[in-house]
C-alpha positions as CSV (number, residue, x, y, z in Angstrom):
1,X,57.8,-43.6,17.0
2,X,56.2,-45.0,13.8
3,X,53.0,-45.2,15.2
4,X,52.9,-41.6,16.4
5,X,54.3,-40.8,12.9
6,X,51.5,-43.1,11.0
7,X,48.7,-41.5,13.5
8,X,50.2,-37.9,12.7
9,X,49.7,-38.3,9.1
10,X,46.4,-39.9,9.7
11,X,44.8,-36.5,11.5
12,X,46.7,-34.3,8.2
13,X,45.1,-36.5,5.9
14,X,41.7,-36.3,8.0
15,X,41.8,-32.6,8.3
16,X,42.9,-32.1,4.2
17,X,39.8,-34.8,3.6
18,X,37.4,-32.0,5.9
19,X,38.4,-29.0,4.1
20,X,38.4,-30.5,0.6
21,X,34.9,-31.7,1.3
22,X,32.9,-29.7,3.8
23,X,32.0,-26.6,1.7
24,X,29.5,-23.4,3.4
25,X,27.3,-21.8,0.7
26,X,25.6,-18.5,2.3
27,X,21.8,-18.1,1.6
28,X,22.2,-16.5,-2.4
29,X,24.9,-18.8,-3.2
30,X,24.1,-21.9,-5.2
31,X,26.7,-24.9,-5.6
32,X,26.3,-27.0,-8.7
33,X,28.4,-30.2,-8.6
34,X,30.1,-32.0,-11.1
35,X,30.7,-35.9,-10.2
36,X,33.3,-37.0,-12.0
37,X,32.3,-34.6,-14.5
38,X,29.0,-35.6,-14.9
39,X,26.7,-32.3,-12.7
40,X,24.2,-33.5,-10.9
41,X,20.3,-32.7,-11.6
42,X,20.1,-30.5,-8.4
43,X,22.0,-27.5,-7.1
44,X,22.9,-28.2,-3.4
45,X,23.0,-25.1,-0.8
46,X,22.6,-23.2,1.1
47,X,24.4,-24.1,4.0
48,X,27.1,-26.8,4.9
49,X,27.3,-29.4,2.1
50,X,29.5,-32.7,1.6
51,X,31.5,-33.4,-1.2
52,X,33.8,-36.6,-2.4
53,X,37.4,-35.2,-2.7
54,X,38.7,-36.1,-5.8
55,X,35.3,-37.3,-7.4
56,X,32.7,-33.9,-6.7
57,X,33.9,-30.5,-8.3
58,X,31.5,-27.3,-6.9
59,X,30.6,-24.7,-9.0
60,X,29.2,-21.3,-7.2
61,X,26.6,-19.5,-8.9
62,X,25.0,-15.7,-7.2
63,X,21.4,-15.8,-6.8
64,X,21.4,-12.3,-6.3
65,X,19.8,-9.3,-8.6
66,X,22.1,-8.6,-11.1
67,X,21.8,-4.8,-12.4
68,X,23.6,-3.7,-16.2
69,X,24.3,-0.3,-17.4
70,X,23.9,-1.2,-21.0
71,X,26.1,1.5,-22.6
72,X,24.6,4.0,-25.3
73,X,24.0,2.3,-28.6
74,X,23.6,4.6,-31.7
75,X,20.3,3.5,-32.8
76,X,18.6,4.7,-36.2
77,X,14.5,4.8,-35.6
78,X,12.3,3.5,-38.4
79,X,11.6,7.4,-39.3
80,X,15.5,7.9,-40.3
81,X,16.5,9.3,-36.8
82,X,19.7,8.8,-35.6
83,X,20.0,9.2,-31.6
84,X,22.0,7.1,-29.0
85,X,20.1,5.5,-26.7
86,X,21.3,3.4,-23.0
87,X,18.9,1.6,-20.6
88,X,19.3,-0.9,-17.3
89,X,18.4,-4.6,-17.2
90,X,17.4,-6.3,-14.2
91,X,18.0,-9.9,-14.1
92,X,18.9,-12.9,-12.0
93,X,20.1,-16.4,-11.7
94,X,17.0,-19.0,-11.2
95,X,18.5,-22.4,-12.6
96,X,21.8,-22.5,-11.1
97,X,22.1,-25.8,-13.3
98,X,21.0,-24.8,-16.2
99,X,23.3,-21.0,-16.1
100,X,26.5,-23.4,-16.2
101,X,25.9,-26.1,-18.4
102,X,23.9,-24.4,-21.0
103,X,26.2,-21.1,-21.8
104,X,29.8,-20.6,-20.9
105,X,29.7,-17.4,-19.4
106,X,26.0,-16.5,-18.6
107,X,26.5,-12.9,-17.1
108,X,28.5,-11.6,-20.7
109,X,26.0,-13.7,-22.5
110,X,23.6,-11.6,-21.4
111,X,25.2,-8.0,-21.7
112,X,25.8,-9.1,-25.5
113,X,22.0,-10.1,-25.7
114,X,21.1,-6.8,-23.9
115,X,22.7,-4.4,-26.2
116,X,21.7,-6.4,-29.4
117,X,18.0,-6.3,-28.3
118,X,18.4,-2.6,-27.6
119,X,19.3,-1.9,-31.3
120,X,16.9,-4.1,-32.5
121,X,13.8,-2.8,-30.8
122,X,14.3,0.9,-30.9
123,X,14.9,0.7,-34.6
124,X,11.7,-0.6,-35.7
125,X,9.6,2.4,-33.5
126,X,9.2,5.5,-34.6
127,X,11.1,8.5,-32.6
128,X,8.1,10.1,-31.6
129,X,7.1,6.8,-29.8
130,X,10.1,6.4,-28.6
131,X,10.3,9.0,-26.3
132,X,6.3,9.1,-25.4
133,X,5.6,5.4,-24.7
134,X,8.9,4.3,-23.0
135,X,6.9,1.5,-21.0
136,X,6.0,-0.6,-23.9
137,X,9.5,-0.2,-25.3
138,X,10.7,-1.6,-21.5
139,X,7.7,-4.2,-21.6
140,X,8.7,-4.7,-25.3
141,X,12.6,-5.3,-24.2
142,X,12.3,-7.4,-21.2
143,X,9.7,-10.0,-22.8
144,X,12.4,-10.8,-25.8
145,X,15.2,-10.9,-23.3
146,X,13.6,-13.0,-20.8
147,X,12.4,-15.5,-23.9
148,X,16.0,-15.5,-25.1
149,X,17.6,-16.2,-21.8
150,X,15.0,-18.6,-20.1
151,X,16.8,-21.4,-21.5
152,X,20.2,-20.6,-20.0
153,X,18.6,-20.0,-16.1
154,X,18.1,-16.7,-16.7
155,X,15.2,-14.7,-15.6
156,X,15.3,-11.0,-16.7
157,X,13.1,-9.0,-14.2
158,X,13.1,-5.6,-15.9
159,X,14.3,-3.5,-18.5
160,X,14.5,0.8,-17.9
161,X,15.1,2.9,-20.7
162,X,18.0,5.4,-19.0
163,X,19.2,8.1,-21.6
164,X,17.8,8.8,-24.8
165,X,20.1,11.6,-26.8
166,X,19.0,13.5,-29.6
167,X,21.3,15.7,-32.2
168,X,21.1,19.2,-31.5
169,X,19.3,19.6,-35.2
170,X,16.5,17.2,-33.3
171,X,16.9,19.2,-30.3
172,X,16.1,22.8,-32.0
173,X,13.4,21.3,-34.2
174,X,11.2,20.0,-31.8
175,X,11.9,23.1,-29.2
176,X,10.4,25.2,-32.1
177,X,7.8,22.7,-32.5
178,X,6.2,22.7,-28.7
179,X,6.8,27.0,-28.7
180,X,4.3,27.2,-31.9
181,X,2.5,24.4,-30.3
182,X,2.2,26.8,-26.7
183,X,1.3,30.1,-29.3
184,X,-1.4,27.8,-31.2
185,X,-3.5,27.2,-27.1
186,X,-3.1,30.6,-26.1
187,X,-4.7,32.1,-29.6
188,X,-7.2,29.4,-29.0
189,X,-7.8,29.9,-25.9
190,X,-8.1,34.0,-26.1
191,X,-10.5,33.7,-29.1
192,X,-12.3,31.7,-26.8
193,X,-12.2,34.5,-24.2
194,X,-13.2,36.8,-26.7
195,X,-16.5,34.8,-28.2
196,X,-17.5,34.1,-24.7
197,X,-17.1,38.4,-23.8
198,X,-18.7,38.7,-27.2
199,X,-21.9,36.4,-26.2
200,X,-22.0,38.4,-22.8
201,X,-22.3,41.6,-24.5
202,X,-24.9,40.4,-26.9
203,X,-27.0,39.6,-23.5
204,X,-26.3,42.4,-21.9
205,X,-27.2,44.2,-24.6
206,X,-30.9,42.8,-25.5
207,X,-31.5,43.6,-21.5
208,X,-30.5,47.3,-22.0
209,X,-32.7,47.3,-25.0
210,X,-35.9,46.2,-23.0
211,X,-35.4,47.8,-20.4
212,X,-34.4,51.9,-21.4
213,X,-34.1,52.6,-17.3
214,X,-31.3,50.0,-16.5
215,X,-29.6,51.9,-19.6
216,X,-29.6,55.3,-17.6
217,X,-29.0,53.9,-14.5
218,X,-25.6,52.1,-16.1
219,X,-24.8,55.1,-17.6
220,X,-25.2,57.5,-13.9
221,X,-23.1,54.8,-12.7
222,X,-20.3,55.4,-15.1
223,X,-20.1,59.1,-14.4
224,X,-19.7,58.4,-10.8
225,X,-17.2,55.8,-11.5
226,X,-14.9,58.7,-13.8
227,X,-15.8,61.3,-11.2
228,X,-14.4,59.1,-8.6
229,X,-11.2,57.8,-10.3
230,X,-10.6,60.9,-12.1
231,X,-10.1,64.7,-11.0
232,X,-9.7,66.0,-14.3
233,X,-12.3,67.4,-16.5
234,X,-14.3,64.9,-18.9
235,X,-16.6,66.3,-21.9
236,X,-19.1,63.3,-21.9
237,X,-21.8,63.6,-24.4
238,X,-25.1,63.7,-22.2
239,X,-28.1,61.7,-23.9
240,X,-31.2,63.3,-24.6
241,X,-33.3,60.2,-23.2
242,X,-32.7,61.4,-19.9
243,X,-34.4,65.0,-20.5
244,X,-36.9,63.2,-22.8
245,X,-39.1,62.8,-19.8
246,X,-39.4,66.4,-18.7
247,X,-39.6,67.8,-22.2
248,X,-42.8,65.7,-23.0
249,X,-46.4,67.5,-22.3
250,X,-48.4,67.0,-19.6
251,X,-51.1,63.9,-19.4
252,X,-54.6,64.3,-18.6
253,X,-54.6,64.8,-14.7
254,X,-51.7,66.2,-14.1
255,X,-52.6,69.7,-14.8
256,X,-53.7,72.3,-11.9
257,X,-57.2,71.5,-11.4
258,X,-57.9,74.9,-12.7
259,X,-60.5,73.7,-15.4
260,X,-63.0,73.1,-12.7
């Protein structure tokens, strides 16, 4: 009977010694172990991994994309303009060994960071920059994150400007400013229209002049254009360069043949 007690405490002690030590990390999961307390240079996982009850201590750390909604941050641009302004950072886990030892909590470490950076950067550009060259603001953000946090593991992928909110004084201003700037193209581009009609005219204008028949032709042409449009009755004022030729005297030959 003490035998089958001895052996029954045997197989609990076996069984407690299996779960304290066999540990399963999935594929993103990283385990960094602590022997008696001092971690070991390598993560182990993933998969099934051994440790010494009582001596190893495992620490899980996510491999995984990590994606933060930095909230809007009143920001003050280097031309005086206050606006609030909220962007997304990409970034992930790439020395599990390094992300526990060197910071206590790497994931708030890097929200903090985040937000600070976001004030930082936006208030040395201008607003006009700002909002027209938001990829080197991102490109900007990301490279002094990922500088920051490469020491603690961290690798910070990409950085998005999200939101960028202007005060309604802002708002109005530069509304007014692109509806002159729409007026100032079209006048351009009608006084263009017009020069261009303008230069047309002047052509058409020295071929009427050398050549008087294309002149009376255009202007038969316009009569039949009113007559055809219009059924009321139009005084035109008829030019005499059209009677000019049968009011001029006869040239030699083309009398009757009567002197002979």
């Amino acid at each position: 009977m003490a035998f089958l007690s001895g052996y029954i405490w045997l197989v609990i002690i076996v069984v407690f010694f299996l779960i304290s030590a066999v540990k399963i990390l999935a594929e993103y999961e990283r385990g960094v172990i602590f022997r008696l307390g001092r971690a070991l240079d390598h993560a182990k996982g993933p998969g099934m991994i051994i440790l010494i009850p009582i001596v190893d201590r495992m620490v899980k750390v996510n491999l995984q994309l990590v994606t933060y909604d930095v909230p809007s941050q009143d920001i003050i641009t280097r031309d005086n303009v206050t606006m609030k302004v909220n962007a997304v950072v990409y970034f992930r886990v790439i020395d599990p060994v390094k992300a526990i030892i060197e910071v206590r909590d790497y994931y708030a470490a890097t929200q903090l960071l985040a937000q600070t950076t976001l004030r930082s950067v936006c208030g040395q550009v201008e607003m006009d920059d700002l909002l027209s060259e938001r990829e080197k603001v991102n490109a900007q953000l990301a490279e002094i994150l990922d500088k920051h946090t490469d020491p603690w593991g961290i690798k910070v992928t990409l950085v998005e400007l999200r939101a960028i909110d202007l005060p309604i004084e802002m708002q109005r201003a530069m509304s007014k400013q692109a509806e002159a700037e729409r007026e100032r193209r079209a006048k351009v581009i009608n006084a263009e229209g017009e020069f261009q009609a303008a230069q047309r005219l002047q052509d058409a204008s020295h071929i009427l002049s050398q050549e008087p028949a294309a002149l009376q032709l255009r202007y038969l042409q316009t009569l039949t254009e009113i007559a055809t449009e219009k059924n009321s009755t139009i005084l035109f004022p008829f030019p005499m360069d059209l009677l000019r030729p049968f009011l001029l005297p006869p040239g030699p030959g083309t009398g009757s043949g009567t002197g002979r």
